[in-house]
Structure formats: C-alpha cells, structure tokens
C-alpha positions in Angstrom: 0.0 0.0 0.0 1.7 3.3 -1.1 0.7 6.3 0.9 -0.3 3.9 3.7 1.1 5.8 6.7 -1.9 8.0 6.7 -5.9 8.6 5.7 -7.5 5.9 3.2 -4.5 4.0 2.3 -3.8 2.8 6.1 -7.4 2.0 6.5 -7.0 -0.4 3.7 -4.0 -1.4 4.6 -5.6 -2.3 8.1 -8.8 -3.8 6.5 -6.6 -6.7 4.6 -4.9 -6.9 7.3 -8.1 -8.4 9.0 -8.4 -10.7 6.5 -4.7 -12.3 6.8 -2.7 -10.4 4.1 0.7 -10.0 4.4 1.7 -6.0 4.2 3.9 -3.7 3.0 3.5 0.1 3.7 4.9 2.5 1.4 5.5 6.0 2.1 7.8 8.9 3.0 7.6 10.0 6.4 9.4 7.1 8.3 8.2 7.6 11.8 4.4 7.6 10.8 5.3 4.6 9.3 6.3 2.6 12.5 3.8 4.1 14.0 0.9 3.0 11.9 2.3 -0.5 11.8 2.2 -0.7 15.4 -1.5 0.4 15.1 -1.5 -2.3 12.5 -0.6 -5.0 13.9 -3.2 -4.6 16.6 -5.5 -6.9 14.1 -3.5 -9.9 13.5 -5.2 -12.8 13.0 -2.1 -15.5 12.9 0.8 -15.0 14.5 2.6 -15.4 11.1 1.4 -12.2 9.8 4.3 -9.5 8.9 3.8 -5.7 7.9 6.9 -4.3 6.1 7.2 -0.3 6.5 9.6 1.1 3.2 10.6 4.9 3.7 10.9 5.9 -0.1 9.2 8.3 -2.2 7.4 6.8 -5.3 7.2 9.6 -7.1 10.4 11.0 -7.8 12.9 7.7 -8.7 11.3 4.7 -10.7 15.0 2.3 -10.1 14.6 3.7 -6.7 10.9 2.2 -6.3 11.4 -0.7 -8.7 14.0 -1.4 -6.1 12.8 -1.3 -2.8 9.7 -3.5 -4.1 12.3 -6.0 -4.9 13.5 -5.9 -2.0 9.5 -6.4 0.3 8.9 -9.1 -2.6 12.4 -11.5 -1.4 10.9 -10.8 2.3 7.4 -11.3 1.8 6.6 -13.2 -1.4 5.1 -11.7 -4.9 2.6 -8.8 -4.8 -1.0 -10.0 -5.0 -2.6 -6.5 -4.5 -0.8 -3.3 -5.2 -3.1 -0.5 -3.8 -1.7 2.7 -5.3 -2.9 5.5 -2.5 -0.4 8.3 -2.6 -1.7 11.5 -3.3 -1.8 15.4 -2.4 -4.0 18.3 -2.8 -3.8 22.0 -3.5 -6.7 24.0 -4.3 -7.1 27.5 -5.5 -8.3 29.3 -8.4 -6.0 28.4 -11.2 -4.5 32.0 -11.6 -3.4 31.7 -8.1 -1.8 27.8 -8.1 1.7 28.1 -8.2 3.0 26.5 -11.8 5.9 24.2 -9.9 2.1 22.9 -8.4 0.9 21.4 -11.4 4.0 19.5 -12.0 4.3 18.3 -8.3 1.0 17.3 -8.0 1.0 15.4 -11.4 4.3 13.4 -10.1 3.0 12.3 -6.8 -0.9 11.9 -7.6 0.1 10.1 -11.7 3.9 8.8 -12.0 3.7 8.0 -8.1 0.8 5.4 -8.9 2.8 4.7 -12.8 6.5 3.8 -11.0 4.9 1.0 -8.5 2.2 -0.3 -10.9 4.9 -1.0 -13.0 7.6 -2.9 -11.1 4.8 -4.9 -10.3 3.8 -5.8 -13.5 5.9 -8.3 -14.6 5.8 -10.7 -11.6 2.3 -10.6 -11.8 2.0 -11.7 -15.6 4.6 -14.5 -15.1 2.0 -15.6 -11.9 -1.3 -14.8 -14.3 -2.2 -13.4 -11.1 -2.8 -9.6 -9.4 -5.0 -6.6 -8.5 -3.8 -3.4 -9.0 -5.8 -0.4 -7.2 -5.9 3.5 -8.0 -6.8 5.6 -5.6 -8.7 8.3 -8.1 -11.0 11.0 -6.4 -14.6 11.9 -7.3 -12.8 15.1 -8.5 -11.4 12.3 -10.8 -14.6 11.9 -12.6 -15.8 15.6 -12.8 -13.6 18.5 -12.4 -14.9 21.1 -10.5 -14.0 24.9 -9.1 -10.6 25.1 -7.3 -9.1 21.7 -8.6 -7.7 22.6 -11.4 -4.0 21.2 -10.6 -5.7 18.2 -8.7 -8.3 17.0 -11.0 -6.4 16.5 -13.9 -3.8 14.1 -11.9 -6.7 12.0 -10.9 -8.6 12.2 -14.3 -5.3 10.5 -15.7 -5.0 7.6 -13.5 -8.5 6.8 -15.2 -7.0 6.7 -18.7 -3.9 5.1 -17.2 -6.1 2.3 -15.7 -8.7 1.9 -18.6 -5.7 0.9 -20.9 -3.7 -1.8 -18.5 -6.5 -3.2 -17.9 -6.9 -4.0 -21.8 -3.7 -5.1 -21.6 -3.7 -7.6 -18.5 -6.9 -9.3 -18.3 -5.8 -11.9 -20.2 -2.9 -12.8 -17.5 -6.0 -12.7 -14.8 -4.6 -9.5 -13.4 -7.6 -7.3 -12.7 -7.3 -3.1 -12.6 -9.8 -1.2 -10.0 -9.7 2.7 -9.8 -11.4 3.7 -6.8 -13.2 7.1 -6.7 -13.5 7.9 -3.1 -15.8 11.0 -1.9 -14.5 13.9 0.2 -13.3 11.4 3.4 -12.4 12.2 6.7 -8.4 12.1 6.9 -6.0 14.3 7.7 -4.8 15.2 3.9 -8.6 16.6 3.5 -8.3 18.3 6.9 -5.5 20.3 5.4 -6.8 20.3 2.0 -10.0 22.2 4.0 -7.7 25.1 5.5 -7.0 27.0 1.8 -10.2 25.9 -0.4 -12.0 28.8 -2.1 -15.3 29.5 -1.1 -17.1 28.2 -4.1 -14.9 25.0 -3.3 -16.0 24.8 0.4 -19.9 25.7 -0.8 -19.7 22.8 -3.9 -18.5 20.2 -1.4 -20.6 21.2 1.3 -23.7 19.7 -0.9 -22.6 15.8 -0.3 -21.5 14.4 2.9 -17.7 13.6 3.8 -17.4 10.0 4.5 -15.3 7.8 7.0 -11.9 6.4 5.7 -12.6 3.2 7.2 -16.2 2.7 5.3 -14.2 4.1 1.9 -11.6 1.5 2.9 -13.6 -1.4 2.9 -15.6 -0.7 -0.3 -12.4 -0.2 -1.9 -10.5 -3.9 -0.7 -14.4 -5.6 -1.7 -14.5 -4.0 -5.1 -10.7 -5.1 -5.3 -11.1 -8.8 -4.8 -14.2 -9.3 -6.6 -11.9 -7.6 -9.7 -14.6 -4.6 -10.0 -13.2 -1.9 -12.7 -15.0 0.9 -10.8 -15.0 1.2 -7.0 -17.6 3.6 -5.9 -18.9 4.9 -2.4 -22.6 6.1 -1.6 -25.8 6.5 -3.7 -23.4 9.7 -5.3 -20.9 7.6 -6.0 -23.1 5.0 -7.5 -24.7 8.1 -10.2 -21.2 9.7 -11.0 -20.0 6.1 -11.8 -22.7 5.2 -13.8 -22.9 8.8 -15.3 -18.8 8.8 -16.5 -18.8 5.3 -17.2 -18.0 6.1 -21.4 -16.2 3.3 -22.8 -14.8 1.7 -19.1 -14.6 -1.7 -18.9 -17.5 -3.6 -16.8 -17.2 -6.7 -14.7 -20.6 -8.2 -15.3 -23.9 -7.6 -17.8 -25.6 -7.1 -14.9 -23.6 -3.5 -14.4 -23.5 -3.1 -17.9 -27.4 -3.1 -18.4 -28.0 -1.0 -15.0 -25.8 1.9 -17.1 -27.7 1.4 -20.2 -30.9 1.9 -17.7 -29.5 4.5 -15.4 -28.2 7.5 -17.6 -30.9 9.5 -18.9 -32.2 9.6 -15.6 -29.1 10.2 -14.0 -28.0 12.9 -16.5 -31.1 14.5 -16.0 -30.2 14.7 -12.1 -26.2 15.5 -12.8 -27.9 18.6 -14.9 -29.8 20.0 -11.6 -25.9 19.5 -9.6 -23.8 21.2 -12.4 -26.3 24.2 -12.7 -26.3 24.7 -9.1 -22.6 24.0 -8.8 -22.3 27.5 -11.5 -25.2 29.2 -9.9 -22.7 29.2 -6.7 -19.7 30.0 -8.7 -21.6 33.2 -9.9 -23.4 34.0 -6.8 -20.0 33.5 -4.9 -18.2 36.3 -7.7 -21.3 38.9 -7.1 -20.6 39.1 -3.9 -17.0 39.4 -3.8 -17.6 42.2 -7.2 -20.4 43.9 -4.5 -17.5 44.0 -1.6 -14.3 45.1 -3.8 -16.9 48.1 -5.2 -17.8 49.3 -1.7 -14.5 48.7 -0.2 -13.2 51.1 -3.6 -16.4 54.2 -2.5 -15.5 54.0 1.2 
C-alpha cells in the first residue's frame, strides 16, 4: 500500500490486514510509518502475519521504487494487490496555483501510482495473477472549481487504468480505480484550510465519508476484480454517469448503465447548474465588496 502511513490507504492497509494479508506500507515520512504499523498490527489474525514499513518516495525515482519493491517481494513473497494511495492536494483558483504545483501534483498523484504499478507488473503476468488499485477522487470523474491542478492528476490515473487493464486481463490481473468521496483524513483536513469559497460551498452539498467505510468498499471491489469502485448512492450516479467506454465486470452492471443514464444525466444537470449558480453567486458578492471597499 503506497501512501499507507496516513488517511484511506492505512485503513485499507488495516482492512486486509483483518483478512490475513501480508503488508507492505509504502510511504515517506518514516516515523508515521512505525507508527501506523504498530497500530496495524493490533489486528492480527495468525501469529505469522508481517507488515513491512519502506521509507521511499514513489514519485520521484522509478529504479529507486522498482527497487525497494524488490526488495519487500524477497521478504514477503510476490505482490498479489498493489493499492496505489499516494496522493496530495492544492486547491485554489487556477491563476493563483503556483505553476511548480501542477507539475508536483502530477508526479505524486500520476507517476507516483505509474512507477509502482509497473515494477509490479511483470511478476504478476509470469503468476497470471494480481490486482492493482488506483486511488482516483470523485474530483477524478468531474472537475470542479478550485481543482484545477488536482483533478487532472486523478482524471489521468482513469486513462492510465482503462488501458492496462486491456492489456492484463488476459494474464487474470484485474485493474480497480477507486473514486472515493470527500473522506475524513488528515490530507482533507489540510486540503480544507485553503479551499475557495465556491470549493468549500460545492463540497458542502454531499456528505464527507469515513476512511474506514471508503476503505472497505475499496478492498471488496478489489477482490471481486470490479473496474470501478464507488462509495454512496453519489458515487453509485457519477460512476454510472462517467462510465463512457470503461470496462465492466458483469452484464448485470453493464445493463443498469444502459438503464441508469438518462435519468441520472437529467439529475447531474440540476448538480452542475447549481454548482455554476454558486460559482456566480459567490463572484457577485466578492464584485459587491471590492466596489464598496473602492467608494469607502
């Protein structure tokens, strides 16, 4: 689990715990680490179970990455399930993101899923075995005010995941993208401190979930080899509203699309024009302050 020190990645990390996984946390800071393994290990179910912390960051060196997962597969065994979770945030009106922002959040939230996913890869084709998860974002599925550096990143690992998976079902390696709702964990609690009003207002019309209920929907969705991981009746419609040319896991899903969209795109029509009714209402009111602060 990359980016599994923290948030939604050590709540999956914990769920398959529960179930008797083997783990291997991935991420930078390498005191959270230890300490979310000892808060790990609380759930062993056999005494054999083993969590491996790496200090490393995945988005900066792929020989680096390629290997220090070398190195947890000689300890632990081959990867069965590679949950890509590492991510950032920085919101803002796009005039106002810093440019070196784009590129930083592109590296960590893209080539920090791209470098692991692929020094996995090849292990898992010569096993004709694997799951490979990407932690994508509702913000993933419809860009909205203030993510204009985050969205994008998350919008990729769709494309990125939509084409491997062409590439590897036939080795019976399945490819989930997860596209979690704003959750309750500490990267959102910071996230929360510089959103724009219109961002804080937009978000304020769903609910912010738990990481561990995002978690376990996520690990489900994973071993049942689900394309799309969703959370909530929200999650359900954006899913079934963006699902384009994704791949499906049953007819069953497939049909319920077919079923679903004009009504949901009807719905998604009422969101979007009150998402831009608050975007407007939002710029009125700052355009009625800046002309009275100007007369007094």
């Amino acid at each position: 689990v990359t980016g599994g020190s923290s948030g939604i990645g050590k709540c999956i990390a914990i769920e398959c715990y529960k179930q008797g996984a083997f783990i291997t946390l991935i991420a930078r800071d390498e005191n959270k680490l230890l300490q979310t393994k000892k808060e790990i290990e609380k759930y062993c179910v056999n005494d054999k179970q083993v969590v491996l912390c790496i200090s490393v960051d995945v988005s900066k060196d792929y020989e680096q990455v390629e290997n220090v997962l070398k190195q947890a597969q000689e300890k632990l065994g081959p990867v069965d399930m590679l949950v890509n979770c590492a991510g950032t945030s920085v919101t803002g009106k796009f005039e106002d993101i810093e440019v070196n922002s784009f590129e930083r959040l592109m590296a960590v939230n893209y080539l920090g899923s791209v470098y692991p996913s692929r020094a996995v890869i090849a292990t898992m084709k010569e096993r004709r075995m694997g799951r490979i998860v990407f932690v994508s974002s509702q913000a993933g599925q419809l860009g909205l005010f203030g993510y204009t550096a985050y969205s994008p990143t998350k919008f990729a690992l769709r494309g990125l995941a939509e084409a491997l998976q062409m590439e590897v079902k036939p080795y019976n390696i399945y490819v989930t993208v997860a596209y979690p709702p704003d959750t309750d964990t500490p990267g959102f609690a910071e996230e929360s401190k510089t959103k724009p009003l219109e961002t804080k207002l937009i978000s304020e019309t769903s609910s912010v979930c738990q990481a561990e209920q995002v978690a376990r929907v996520i690990v489900k969705d994973a071993i049942q080899g689900n394309f799309n991981s969703s959370v909530g009746s929200d999650g359900y419609m954006l899913s079934i509203l963006t699902s384009g040319m994704s791949p499906v896991t049953s007819i069953t899903e497939g049909l319920q699309q077919v079923v679903c969209m004009g009504i949901f795109r009807i719905v998604g029509l009422f969101y979007l024009g009150s998402f831009d009714s608050i975007v407007r209402r939002c710029m009125l009111q700052r355009e009625k302050s800046e002309s009275t602060d100007k007369t007094e």
